[in-house]
N, CA, C and O atoms as a Maestro MAE file, in Angstrom:
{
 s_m_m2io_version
 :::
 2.0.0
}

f_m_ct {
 s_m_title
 :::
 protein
 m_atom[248] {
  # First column is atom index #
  i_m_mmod_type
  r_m_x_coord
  r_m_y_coord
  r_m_z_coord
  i_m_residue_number
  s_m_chain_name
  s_m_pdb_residue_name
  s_m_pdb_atom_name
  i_m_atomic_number
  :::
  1 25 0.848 -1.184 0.000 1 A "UNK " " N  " 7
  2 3 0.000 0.000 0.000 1 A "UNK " " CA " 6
  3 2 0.894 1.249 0.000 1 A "UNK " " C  " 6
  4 15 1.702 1.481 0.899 1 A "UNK " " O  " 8
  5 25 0.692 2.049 -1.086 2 A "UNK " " N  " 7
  6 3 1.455 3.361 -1.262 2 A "UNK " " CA " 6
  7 2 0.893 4.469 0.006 2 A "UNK " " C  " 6
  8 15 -0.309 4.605 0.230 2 A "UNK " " O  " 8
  9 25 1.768 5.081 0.633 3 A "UNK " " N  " 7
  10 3 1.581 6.091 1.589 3 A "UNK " " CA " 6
  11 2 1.436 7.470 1.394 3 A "UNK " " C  " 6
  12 15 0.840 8.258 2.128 3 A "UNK " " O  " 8
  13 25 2.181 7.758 0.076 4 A "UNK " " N  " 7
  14 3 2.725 8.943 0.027 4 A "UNK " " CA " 6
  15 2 4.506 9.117 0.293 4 A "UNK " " C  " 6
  16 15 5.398 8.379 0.711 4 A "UNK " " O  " 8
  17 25 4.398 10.693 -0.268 5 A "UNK " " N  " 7
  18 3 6.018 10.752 0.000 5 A "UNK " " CA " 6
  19 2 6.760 11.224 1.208 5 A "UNK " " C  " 6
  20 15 7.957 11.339 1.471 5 A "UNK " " O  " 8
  21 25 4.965 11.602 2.255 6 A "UNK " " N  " 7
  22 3 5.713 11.629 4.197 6 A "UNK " " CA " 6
  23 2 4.764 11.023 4.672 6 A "UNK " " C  " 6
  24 15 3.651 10.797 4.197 6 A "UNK " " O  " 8
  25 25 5.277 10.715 5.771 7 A "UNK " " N  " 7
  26 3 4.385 9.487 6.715 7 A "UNK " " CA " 6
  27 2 4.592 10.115 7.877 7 A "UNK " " C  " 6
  28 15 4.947 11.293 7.911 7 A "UNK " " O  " 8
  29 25 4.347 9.232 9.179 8 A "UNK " " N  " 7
  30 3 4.602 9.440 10.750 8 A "UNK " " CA " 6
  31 2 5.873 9.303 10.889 8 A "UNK " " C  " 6
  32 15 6.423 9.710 11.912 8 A "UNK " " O  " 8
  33 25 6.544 8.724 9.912 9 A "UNK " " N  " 7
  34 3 8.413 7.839 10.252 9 A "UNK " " CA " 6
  35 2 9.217 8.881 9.800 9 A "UNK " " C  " 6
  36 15 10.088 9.385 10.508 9 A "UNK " " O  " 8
  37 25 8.897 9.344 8.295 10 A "UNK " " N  " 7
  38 3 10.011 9.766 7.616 10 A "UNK " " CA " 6
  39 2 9.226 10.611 6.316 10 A "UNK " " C  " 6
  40 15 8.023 10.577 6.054 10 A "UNK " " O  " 8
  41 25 10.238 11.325 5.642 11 A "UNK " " N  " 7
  42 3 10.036 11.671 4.118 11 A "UNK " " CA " 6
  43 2 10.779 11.424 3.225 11 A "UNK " " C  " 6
  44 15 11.969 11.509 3.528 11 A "UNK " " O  " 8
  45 25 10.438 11.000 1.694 12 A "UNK " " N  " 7
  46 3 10.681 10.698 1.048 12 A "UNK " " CA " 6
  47 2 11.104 11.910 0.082 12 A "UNK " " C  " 6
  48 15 10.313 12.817 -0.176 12 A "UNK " " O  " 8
  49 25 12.246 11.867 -0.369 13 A "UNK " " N  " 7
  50 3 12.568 13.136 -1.360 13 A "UNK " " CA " 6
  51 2 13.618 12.717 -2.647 13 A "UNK " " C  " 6
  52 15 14.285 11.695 -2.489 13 A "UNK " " O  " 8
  53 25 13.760 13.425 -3.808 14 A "UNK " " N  " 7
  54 3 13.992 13.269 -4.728 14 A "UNK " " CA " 6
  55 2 15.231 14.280 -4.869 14 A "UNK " " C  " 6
  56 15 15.251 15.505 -4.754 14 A "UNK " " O  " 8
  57 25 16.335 13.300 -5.178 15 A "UNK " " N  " 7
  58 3 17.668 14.824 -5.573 15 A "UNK " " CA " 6
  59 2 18.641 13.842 -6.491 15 A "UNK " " C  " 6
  60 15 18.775 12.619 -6.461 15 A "UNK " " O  " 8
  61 25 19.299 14.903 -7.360 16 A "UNK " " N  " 7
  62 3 20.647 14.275 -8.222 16 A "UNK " " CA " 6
  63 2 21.934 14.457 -7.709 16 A "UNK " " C  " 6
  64 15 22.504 15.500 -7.389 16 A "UNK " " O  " 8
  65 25 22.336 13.220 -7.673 17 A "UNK " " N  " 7
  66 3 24.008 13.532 -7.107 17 A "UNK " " CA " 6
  67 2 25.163 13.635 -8.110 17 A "UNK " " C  " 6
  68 15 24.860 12.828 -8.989 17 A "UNK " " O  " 8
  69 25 26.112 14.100 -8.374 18 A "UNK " " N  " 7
  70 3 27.126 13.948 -9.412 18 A "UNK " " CA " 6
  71 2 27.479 12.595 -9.170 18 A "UNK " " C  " 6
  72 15 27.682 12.157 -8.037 18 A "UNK " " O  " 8
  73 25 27.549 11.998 -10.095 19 A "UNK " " N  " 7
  74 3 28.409 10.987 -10.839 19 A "UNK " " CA " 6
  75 2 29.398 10.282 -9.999 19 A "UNK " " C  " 6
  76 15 29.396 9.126 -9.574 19 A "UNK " " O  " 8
  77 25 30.489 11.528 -9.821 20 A "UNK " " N  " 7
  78 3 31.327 11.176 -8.760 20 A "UNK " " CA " 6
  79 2 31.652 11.253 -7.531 20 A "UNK " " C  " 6
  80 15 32.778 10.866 -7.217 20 A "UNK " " O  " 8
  81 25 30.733 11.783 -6.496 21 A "UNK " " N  " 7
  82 3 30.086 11.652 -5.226 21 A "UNK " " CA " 6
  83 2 29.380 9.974 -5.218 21 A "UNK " " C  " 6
  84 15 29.667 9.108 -4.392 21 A "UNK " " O  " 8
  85 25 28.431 9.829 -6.336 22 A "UNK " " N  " 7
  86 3 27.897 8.688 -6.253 22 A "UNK " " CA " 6
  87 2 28.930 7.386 -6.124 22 A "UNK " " C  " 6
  88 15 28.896 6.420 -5.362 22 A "UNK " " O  " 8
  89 25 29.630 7.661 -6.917 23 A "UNK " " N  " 7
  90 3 30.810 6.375 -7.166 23 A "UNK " " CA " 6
  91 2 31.376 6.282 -5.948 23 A "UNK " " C  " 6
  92 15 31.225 5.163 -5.457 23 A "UNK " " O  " 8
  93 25 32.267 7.423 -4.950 24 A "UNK " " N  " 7
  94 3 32.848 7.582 -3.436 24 A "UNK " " CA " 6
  95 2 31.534 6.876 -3.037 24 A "UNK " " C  " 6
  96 15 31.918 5.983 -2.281 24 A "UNK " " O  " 8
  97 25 30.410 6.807 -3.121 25 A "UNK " " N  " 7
  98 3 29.220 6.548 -1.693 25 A "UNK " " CA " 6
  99 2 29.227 4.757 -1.673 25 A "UNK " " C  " 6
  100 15 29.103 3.954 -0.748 25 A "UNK " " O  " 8
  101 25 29.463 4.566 -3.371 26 A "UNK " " N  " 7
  102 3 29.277 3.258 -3.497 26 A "UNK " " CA " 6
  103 2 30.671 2.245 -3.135 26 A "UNK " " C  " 6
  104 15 30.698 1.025 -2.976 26 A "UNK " " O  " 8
  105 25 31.795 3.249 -3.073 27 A "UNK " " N  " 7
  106 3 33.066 2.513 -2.665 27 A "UNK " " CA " 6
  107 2 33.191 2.507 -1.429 27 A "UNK " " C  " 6
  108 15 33.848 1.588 -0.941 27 A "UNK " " O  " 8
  109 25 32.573 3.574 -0.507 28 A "UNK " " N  " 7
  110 3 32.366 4.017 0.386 28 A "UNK " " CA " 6
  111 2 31.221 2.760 1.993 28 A "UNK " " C  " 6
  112 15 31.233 2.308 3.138 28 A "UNK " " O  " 8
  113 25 30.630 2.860 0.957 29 A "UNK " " N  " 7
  114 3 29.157 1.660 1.542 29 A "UNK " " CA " 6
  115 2 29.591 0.677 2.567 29 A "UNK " " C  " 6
  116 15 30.624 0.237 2.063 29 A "UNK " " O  " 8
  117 25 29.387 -0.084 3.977 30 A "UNK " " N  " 7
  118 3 29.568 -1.244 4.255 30 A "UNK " " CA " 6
  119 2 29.258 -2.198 3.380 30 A "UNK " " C  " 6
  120 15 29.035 -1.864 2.216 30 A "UNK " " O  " 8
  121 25 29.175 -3.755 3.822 31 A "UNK " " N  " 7
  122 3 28.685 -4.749 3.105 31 A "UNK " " CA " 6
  123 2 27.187 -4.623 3.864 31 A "UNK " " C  " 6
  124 15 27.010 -4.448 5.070 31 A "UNK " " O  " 8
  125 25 26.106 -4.768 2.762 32 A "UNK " " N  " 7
  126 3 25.134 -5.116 2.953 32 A "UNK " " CA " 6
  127 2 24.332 -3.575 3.324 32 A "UNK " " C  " 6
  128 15 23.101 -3.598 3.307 32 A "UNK " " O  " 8
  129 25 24.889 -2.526 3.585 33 A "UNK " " N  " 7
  130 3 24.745 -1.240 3.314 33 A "UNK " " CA " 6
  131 2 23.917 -0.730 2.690 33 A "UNK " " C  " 6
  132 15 24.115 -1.060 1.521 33 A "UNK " " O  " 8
  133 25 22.637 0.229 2.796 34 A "UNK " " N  " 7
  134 3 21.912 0.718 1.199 34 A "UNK " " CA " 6
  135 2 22.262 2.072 0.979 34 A "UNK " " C  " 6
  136 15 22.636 2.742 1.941 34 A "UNK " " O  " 8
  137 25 22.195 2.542 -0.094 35 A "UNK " " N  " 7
  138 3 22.727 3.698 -0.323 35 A "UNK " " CA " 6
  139 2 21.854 4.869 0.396 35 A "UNK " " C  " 6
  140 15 22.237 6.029 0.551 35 A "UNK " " O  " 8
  141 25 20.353 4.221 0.884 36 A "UNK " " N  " 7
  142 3 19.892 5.414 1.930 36 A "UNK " " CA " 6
  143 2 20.349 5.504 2.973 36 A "UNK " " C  " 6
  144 15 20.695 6.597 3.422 36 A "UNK " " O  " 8
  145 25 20.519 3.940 3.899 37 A "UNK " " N  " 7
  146 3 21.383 3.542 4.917 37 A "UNK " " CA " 6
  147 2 22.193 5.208 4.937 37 A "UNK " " C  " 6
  148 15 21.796 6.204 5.542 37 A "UNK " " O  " 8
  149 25 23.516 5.063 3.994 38 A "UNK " " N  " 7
  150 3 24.479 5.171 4.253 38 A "UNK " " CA " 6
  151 2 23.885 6.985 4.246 38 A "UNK " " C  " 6
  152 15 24.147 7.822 5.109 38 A "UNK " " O  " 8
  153 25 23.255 7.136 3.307 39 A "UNK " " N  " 7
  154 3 22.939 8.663 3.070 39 A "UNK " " CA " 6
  155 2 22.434 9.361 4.458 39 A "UNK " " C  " 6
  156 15 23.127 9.974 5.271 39 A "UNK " " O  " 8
  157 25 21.200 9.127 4.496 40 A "UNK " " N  " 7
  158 3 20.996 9.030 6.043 40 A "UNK " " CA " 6
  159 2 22.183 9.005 7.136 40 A "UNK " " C  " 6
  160 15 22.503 10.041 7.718 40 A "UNK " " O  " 8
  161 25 22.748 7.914 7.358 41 A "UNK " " N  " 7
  162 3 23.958 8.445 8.130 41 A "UNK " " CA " 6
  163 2 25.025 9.248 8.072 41 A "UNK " " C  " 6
  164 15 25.808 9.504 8.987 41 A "UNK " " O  " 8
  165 25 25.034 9.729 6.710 42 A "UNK " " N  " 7
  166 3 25.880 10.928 6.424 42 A "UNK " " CA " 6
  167 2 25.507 12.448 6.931 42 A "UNK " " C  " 6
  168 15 26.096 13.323 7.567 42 A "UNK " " O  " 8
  169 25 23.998 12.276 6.209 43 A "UNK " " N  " 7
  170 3 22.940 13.378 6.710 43 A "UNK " " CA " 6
  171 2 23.527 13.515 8.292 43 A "UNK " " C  " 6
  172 15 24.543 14.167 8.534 43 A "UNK " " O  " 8
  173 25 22.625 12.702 9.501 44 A "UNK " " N  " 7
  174 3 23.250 12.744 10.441 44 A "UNK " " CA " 6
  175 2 24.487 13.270 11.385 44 A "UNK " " C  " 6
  176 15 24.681 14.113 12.260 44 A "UNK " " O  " 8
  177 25 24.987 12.559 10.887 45 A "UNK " " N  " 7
  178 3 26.843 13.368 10.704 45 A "UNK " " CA " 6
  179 2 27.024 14.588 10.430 45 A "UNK " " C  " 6
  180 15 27.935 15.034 11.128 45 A "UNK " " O  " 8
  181 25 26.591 15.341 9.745 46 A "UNK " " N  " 7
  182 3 26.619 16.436 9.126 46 A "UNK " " CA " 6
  183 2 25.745 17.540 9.713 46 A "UNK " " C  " 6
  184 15 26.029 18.729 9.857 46 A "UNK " " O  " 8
  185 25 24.852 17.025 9.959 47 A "UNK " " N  " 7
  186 3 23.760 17.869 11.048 47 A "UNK " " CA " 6
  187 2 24.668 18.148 12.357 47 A "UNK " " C  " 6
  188 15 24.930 19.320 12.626 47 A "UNK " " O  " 8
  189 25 25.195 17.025 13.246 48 A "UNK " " N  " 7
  190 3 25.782 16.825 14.349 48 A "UNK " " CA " 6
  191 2 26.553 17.667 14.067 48 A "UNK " " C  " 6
  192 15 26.376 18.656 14.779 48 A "UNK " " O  " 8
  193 25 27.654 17.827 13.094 49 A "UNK " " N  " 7
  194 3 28.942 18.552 12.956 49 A "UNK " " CA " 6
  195 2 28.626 20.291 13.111 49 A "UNK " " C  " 6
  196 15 29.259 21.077 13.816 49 A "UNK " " O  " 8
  197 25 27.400 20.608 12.181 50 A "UNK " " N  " 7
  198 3 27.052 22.183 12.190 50 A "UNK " " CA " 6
  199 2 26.393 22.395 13.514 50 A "UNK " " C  " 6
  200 15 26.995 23.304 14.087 50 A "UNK " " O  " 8
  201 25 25.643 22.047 14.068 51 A "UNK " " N  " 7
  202 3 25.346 21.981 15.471 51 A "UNK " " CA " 6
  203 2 26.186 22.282 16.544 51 A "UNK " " C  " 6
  204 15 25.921 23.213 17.304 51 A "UNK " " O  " 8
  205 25 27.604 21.275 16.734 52 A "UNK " " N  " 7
  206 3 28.379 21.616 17.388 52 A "UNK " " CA " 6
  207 2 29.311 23.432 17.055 52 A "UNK " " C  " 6
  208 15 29.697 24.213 17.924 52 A "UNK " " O  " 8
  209 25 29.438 23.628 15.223 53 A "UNK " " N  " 7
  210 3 30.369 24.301 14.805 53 A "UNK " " CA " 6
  211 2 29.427 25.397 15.072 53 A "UNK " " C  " 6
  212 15 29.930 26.414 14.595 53 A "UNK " " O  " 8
  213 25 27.913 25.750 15.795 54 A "UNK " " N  " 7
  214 3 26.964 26.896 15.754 54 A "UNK " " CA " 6
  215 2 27.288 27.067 17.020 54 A "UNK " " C  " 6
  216 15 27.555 28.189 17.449 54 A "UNK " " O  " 8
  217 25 27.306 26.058 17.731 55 A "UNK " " N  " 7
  218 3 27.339 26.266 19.273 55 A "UNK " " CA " 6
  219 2 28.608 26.703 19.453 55 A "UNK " " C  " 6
  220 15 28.676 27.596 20.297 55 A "UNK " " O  " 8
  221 25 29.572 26.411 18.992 56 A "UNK " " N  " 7
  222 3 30.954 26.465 19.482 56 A "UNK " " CA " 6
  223 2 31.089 28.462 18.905 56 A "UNK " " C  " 6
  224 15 31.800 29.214 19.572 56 A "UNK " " O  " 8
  225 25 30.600 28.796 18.122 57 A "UNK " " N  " 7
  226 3 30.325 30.178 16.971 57 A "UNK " " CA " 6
  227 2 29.503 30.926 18.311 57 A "UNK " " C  " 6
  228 15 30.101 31.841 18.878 57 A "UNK " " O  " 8
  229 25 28.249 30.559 18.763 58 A "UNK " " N  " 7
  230 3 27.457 31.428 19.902 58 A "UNK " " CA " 6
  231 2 27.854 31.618 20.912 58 A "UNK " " C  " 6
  232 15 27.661 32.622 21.599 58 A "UNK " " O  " 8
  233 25 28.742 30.285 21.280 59 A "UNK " " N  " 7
  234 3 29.538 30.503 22.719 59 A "UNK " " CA " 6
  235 2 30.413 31.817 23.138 59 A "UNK " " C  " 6
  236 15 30.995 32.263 22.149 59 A "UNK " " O  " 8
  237 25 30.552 32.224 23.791 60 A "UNK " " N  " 7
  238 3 31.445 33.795 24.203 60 A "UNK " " CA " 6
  239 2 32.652 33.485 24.818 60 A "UNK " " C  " 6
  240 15 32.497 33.241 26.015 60 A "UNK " " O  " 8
  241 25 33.694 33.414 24.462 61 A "UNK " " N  " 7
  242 3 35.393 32.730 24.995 61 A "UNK " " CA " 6
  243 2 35.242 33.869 26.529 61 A "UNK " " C  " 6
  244 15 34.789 35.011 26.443 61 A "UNK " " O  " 8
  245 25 35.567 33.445 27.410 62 A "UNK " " N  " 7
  246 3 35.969 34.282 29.071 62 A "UNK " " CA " 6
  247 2 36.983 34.433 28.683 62 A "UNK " " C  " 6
  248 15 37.831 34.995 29.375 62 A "UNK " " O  " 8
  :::
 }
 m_bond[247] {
  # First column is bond index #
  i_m_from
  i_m_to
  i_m_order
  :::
  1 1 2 1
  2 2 3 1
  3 3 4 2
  4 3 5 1
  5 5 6 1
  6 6 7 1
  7 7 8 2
  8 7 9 1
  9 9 10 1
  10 10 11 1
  11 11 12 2
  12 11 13 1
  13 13 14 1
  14 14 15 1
  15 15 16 2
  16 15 17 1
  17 17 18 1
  18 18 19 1
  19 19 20 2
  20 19 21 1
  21 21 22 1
  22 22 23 1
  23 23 24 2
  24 23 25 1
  25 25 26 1
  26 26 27 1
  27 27 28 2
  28 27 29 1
  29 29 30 1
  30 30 31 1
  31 31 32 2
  32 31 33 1
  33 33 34 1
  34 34 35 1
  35 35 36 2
  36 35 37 1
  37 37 38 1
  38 38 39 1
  39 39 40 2
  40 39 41 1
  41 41 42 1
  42 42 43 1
  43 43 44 2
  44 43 45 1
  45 45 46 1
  46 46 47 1
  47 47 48 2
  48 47 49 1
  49 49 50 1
  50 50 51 1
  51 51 52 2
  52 51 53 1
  53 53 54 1
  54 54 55 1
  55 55 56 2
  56 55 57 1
  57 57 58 1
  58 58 59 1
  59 59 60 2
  60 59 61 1
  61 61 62 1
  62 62 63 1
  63 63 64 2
  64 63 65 1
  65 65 66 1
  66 66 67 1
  67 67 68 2
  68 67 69 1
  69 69 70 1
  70 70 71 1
  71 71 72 2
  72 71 73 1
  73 73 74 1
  74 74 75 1
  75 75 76 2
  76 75 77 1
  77 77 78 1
  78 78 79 1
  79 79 80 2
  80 79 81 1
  81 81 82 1
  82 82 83 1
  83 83 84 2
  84 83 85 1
  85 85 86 1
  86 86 87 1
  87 87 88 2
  88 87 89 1
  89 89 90 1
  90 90 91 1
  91 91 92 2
  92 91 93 1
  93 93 94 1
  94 94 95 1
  95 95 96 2
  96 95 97 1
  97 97 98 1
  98 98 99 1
  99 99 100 2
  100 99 101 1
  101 101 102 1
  102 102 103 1
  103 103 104 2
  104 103 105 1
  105 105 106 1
  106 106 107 1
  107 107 108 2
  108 107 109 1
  109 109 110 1
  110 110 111 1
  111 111 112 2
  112 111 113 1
  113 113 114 1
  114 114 115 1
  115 115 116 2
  116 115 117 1
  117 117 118 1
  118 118 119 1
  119 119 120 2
  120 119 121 1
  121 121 122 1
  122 122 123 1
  123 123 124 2
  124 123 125 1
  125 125 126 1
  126 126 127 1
  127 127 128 2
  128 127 129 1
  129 129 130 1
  130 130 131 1
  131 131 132 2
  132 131 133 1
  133 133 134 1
  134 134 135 1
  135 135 136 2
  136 135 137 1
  137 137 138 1
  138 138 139 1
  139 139 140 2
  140 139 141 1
  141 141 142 1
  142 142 143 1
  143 143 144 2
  144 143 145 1
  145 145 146 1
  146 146 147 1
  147 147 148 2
  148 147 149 1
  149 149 150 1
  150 150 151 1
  151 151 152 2
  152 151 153 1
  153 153 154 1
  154 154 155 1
  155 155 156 2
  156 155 157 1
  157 157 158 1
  158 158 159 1
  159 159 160 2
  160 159 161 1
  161 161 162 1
  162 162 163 1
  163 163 164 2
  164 163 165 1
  165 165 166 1
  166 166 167 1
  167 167 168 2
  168 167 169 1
  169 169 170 1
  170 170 171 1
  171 171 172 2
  172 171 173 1
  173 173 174 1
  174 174 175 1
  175 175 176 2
  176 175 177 1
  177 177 178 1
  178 178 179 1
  179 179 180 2
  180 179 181 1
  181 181 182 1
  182 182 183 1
  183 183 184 2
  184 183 185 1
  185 185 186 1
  186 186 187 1
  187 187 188 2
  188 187 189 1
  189 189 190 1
  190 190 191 1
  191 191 192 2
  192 191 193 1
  193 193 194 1
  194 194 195 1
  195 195 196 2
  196 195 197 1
  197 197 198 1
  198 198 199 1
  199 199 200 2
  200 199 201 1
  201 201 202 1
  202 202 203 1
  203 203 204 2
  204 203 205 1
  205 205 206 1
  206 206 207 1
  207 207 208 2
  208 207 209 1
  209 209 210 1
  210 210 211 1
  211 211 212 2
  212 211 213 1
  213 213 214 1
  214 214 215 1
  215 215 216 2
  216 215 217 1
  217 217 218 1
  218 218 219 1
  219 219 220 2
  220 219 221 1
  221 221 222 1
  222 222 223 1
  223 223 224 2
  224 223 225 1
  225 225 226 1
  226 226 227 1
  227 227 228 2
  228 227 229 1
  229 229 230 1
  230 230 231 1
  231 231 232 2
  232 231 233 1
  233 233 234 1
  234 234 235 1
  235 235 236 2
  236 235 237 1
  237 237 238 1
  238 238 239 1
  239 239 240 2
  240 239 241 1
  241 241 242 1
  242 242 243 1
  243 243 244 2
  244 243 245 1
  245 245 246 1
  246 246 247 1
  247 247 248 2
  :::
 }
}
């Protein structure tokens, strides 16, 4: 049964990657890995990283 492209879990979205980003993701991959798997955990990562680099930016050095 089709849901749509957001649910209660997650959303579904549509984007093009270059060529050669794609090729790094696929050399990149564990075994058994999916390329959302891995996207998703990149996403992640990347969120975490600007988060810290905003906080560390708002903070006021004593």
């Amino acid at each position: 049964m089709v849901t749509g492209a957001k649910n209660t879990k997650s959303q579904m979205t549509t984007i093009r990657i270059p060529h050669d980003v794609m090729e790094g993701i696929e050399q990149s991959k564990d075994d058994g890995e999916s390329t959302a798997g891995f996207l998703v955990a990149a996403a992640r990562g990347e969120i975490k990283r600007r988060q810290r680099r905003k906080a560390k930016v708002e903070t006021p050095k004593e």
